[in-house]
C-alpha positions in Angstrom: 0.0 0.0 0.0 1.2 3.7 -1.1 2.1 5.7 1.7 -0.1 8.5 2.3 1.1 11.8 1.5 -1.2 14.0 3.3 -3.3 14.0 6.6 -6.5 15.8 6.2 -8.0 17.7 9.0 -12.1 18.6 8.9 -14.2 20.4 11.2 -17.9 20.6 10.9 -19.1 23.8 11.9 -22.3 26.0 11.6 -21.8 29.0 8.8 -21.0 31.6 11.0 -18.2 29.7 12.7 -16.4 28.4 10.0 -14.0 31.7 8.9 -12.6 31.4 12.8 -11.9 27.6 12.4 -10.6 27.9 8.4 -8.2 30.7 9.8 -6.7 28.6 12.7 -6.3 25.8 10.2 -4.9 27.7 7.7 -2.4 28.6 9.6 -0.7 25.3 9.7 -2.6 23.5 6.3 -0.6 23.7 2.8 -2.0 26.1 0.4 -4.7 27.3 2.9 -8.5 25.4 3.6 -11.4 24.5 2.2 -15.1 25.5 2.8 -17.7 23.5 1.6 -21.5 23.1 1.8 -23.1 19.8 3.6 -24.7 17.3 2.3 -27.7 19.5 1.8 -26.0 22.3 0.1 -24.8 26.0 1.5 -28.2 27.1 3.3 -28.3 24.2 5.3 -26.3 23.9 8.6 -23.3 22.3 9.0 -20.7 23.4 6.5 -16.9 21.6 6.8 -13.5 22.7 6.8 -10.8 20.7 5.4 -7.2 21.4 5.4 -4.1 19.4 4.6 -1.2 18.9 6.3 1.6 17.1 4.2 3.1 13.9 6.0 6.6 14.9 6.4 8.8 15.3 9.9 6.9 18.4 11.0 3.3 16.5 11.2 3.0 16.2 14.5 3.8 19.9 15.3 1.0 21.4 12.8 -1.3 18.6 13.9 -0.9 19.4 17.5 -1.0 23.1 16.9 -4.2 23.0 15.1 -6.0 20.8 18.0 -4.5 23.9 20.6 -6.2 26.5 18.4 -9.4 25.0 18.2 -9.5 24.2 21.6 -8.8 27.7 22.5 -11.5 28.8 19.8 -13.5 26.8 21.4 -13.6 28.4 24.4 -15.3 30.6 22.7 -17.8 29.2 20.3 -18.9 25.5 20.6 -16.6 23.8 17.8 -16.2 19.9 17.8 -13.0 18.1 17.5 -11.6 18.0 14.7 -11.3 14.6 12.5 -8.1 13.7 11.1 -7.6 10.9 8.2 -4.8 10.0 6.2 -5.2 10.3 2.4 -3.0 9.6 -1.0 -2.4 12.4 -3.4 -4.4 10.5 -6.1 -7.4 9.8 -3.5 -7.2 13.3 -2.8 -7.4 15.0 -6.3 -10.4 12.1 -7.1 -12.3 13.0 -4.0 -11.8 16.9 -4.7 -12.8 16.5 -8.3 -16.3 14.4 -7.1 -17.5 17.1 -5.6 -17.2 20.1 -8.0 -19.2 20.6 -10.8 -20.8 23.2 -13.7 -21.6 26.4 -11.5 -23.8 29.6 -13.3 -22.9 32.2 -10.8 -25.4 35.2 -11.7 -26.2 36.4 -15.2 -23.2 35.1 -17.1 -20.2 33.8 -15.4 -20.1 30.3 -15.4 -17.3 28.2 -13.7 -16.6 25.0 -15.5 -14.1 22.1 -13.6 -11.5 21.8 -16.1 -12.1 17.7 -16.5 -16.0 18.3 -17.2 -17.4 18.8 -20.8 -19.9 22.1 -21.4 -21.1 23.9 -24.1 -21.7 27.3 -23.2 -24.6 29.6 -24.1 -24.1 32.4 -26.0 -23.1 35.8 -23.8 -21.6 33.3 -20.9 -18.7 34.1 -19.5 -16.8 30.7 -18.9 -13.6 30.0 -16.3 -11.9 26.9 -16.7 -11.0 26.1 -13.2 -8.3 23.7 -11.7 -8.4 24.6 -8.4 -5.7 22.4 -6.9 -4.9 23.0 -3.4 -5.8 26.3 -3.2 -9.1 28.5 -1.9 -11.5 29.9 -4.5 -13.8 27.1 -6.4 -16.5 29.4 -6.7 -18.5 26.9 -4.3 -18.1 29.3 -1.4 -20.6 31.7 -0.5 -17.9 34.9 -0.3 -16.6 33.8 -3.8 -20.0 33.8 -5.5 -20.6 37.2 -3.7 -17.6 38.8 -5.4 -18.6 37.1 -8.5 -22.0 38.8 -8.7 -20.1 42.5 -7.5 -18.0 42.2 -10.3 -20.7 41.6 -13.3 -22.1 44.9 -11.6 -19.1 47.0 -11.3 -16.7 45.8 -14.1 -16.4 47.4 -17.4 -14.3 46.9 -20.0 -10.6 48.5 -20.1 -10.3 48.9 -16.1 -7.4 48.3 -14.2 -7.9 45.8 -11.4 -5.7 44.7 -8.1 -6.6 41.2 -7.3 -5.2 40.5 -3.0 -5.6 37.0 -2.2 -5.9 35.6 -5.3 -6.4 31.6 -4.2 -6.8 29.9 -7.3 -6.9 33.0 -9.7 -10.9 32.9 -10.1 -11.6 36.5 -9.7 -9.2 37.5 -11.7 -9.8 35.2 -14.7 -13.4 36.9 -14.2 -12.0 40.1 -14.4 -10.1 39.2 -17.4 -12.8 37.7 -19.4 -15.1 40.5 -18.6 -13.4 42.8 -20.0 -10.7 44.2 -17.7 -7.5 45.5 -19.4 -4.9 44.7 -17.0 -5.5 42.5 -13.4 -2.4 42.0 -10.9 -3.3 39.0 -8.9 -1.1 38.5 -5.4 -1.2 35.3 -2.6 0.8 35.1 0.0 1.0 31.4 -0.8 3.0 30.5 -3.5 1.0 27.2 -3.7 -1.3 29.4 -4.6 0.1 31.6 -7.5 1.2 28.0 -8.8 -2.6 27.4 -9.1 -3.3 30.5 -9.8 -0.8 30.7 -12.7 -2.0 27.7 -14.3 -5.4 28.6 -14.3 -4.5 31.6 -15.9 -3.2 30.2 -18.3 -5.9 27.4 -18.6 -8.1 30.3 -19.6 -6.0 32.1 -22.1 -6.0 35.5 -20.4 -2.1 35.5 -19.5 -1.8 38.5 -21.6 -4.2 40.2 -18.8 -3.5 38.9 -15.5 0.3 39.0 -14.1 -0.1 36.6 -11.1 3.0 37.2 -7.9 3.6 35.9 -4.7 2.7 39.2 -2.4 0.1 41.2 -0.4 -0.8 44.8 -0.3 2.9 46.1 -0.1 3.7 44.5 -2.8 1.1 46.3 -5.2 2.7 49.4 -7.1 0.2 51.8 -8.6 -3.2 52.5 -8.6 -6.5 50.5 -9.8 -10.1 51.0 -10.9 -11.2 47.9 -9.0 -9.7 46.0 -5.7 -10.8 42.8 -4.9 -9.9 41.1 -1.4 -11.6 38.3 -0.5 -9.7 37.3 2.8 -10.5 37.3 6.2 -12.4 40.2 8.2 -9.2 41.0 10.1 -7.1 41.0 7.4 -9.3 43.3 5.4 -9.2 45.9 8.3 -5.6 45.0 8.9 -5.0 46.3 5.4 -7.9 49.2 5.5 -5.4 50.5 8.3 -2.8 49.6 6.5 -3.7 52.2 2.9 -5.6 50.0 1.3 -7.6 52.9 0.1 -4.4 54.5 -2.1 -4.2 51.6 -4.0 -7.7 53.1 -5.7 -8.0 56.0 -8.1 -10.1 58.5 -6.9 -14.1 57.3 -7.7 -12.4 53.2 -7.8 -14.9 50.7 -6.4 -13.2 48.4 -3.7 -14.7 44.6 -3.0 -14.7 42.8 -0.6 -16.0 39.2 1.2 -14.9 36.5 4.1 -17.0 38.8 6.5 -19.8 37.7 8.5 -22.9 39.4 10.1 -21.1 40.2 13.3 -17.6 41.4 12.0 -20.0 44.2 10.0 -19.3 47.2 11.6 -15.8 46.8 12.9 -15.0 46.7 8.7 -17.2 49.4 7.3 -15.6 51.9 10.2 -12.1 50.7 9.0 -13.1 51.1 5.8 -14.2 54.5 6.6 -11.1 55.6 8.4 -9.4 54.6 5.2 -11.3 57.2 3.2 -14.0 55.2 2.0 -17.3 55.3 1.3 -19.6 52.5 1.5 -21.9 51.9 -1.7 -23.2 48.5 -1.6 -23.8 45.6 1.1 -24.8 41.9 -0.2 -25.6 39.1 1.8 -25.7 35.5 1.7 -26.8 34.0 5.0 -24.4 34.8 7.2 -21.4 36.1 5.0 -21.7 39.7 3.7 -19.7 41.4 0.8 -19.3 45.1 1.4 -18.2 47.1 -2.0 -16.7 50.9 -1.0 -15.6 53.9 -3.2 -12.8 56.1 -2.7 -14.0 60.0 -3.2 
């Protein structure tokens, strides 16, 4: 028998829970976590959170760091304990590939698994997705939330900053809707390796530049930003001029917040300079889209 390469970790957890747990997993996982709807879809309590953790001689320090964060979280919120299995790389990429299929995300975009036939319709917007080990299937909630903000807000010819960029889905929609330039940046250079393919899967390398970076590392200014991160992060970065990477009247969007982290964005938001235009909602995860004056 193969010897497995990776030990996945999975929490279930109700909607609202499940940034605090991906975030303490992600911490220690390889090329970040994935969220995914139960059995009965996303409107339907619980949702899991998977990460993996490669099997090599530091296992048993990420494992036993990730059980200490959850237990500490926790205290906090009721979370159960986590379930750990080992898995083979080919079981893995057969399991992920099961449960992804044809997606129509609002009025045109639709996101297509690489490995699955579809003819599209005409006026569809179609991303080819391989989204390896990285976050952004278009599954998630906050995903299909910027998705939707960025049929609204997107015309053709802008200039658009992509932070976070997972596995390059936003910015292929950018691309293929009509922007003229997207700089997508991950911390994670698992990611941009996904990212990069996809990109190129989809034909728009000529568009989208994807680098290993965050907000520091983006020179310029855009039309568009799109973070789709973590609440703290986003205020993190708000604090951080997140507002001078816009051009004055640039539309800024953003997801991974839920009900309860609201306010404590929109008012960094605000101290950044920034107006708030828009608010979307999908259960208990929120998109908020802000302009710079």
């Amino acid at each position: 028998m193969d010897k497995p390469e990776w030990l996945e970790v999975s929490v279930e957890v109700d909607h609202e829970t499940a940034e605090a747990v991906a975030e303490v997993i992600s911490r220690y996982a390889h090329g970040g976590v994935v969220v995914e709807g139960g059995p009965h879809g996303w409107d339907a309590a619980p949702v899991v959170v998977r990460g993996y953790l490669p099997t090599d001689d530091d296992l048993w320090s990420r494992k036993k760091k990730i059980e200490e964060g959850l237990w500490h979280l926790g205290q906090i919120r009721r979370i159960p304990e986590p379930s750990f299995r080992p898995i083979a790389e080919q079981d893995w990429a057969d399991a992920w590939k099961k449960r992804l299929k044809v997606l129509h995300i609002g009025d045109r975009i639709v996101i297509r698994p690489s490995w699955l036939d579809y003819k599209p319709e005409y006026g569809e917007v179609v991303i080819d997705l391989d989204p390896g080990m990285a976050f952004g299937t278009g599954l998630h909630p906050t995903t299909q939330l910027c998705l939707r903000a960025l049929e609204t807000h997107l015309r053709p010819g802008l200039e658009v900053l992509d932070l976070g960029t997972g596995s390059g889905i936003l910015a292929i929609a950018a691309a293929k809707l009509g922007a003229e330039r997207v700089l997508a940046l991950d911390n994670s250079q698992q990611a941009v390796n996904v990212a990069r393919g996809n990109v190129i899967g989809n034909a728009v390398e000529e568009y989208v530049r994807v680098r290993q970076g965050s907000l520091s590392d983006a020179s310029g200014c855009y039309d568009l930003v799109l973070v789709n991160i973590l609440a703290r992060v986003i205020v993190d970065m708000a604090d951080a001029g997140l507002s001078e990477k816009l051009r004055p009247g640039g539309v800024l969007i953003t997801a991974g917040i839920t009900v309860d982290q609201v306010s404590q964005v929109v008012a960094a938001l605000e101290r950044g300079g920034l107006s708030l235009i828009d608010r979307r909602q999908r259960r208990d995860w929120v998109s908020l889209l802000a302009q710079r004056a």
